[in-house]
C-alpha positions as CSV (number, residue, x, y, z in Angstrom):
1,X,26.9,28.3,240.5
2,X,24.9,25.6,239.5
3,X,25.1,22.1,239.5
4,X,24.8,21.6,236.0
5,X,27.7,24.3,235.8
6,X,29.8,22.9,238.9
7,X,29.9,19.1,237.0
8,X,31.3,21.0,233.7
9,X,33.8,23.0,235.4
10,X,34.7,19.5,237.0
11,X,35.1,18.0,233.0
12,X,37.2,20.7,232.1
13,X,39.3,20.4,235.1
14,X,40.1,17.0,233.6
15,X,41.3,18.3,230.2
16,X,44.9,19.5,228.7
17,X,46.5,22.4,229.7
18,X,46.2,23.2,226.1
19,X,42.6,21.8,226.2
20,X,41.7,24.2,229.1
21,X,43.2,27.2,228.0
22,X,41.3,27.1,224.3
23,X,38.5,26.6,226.6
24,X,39.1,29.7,228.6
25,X,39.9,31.8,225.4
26,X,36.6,30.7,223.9
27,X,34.4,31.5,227.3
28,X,36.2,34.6,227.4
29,X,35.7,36.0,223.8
30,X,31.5,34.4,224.5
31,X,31.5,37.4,227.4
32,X,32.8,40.0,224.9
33,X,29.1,39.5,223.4
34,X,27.8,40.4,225.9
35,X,29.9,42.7,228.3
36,X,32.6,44.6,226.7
37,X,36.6,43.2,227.4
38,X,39.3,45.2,227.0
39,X,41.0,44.8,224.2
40,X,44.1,44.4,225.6
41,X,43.1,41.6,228.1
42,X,42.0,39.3,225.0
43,X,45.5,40.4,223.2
44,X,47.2,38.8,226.2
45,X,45.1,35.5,226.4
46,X,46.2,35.2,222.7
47,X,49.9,35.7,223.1
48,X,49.5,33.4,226.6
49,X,47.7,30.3,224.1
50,X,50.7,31.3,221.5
51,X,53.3,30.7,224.0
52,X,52.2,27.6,225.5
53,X,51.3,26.0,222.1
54,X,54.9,27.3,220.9
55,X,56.5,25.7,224.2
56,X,53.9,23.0,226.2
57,X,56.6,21.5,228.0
58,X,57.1,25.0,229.9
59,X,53.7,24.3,231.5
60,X,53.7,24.2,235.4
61,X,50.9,21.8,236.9
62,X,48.0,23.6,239.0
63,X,49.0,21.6,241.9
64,X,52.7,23.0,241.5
65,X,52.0,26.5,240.8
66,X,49.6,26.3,244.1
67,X,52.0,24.9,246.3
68,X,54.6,27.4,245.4
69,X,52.1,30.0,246.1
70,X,51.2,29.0,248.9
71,X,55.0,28.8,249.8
72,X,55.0,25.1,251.0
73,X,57.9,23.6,250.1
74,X,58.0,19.7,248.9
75,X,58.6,17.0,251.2
């Protein structure tokens, strides 16, 4: 990656959740110009943006989501 594209990925680590994931939907339908994606993987990062727009507040925080994951639990 380059630097240029490691300080943007940095910026758009800063935005919304809703913010990043109309980011995400728009870099993914840019690759569709240029490498095929399944139809059905863009169908489900329209219903995901649908269902977090319809419900924000059931947004979990990166740093959550990762510590569950990584099955730490919270001191």
């Amino acid at each position: 990656m380059t630097e240029g594209a490691k300080q943007l990925t940095l910026q758009a680590l800063k935005l919304r959740d809703d913010e990043r994931l109309a980011l995400a939907l728009a870099l993914w339908q840019s690759l569709s110009e240029s490498e095929p994606v399944v139809a059905s993987e863009l169908e489900y990062a329209r219903k995901k943006l649908a269902e977090h727009q319809a419900a924000p507040e059931n947004t979990l925080p990166w740093a959550e989501a990762k510590r569950r994951l990584s099955g730490k639990t919270h001191s």
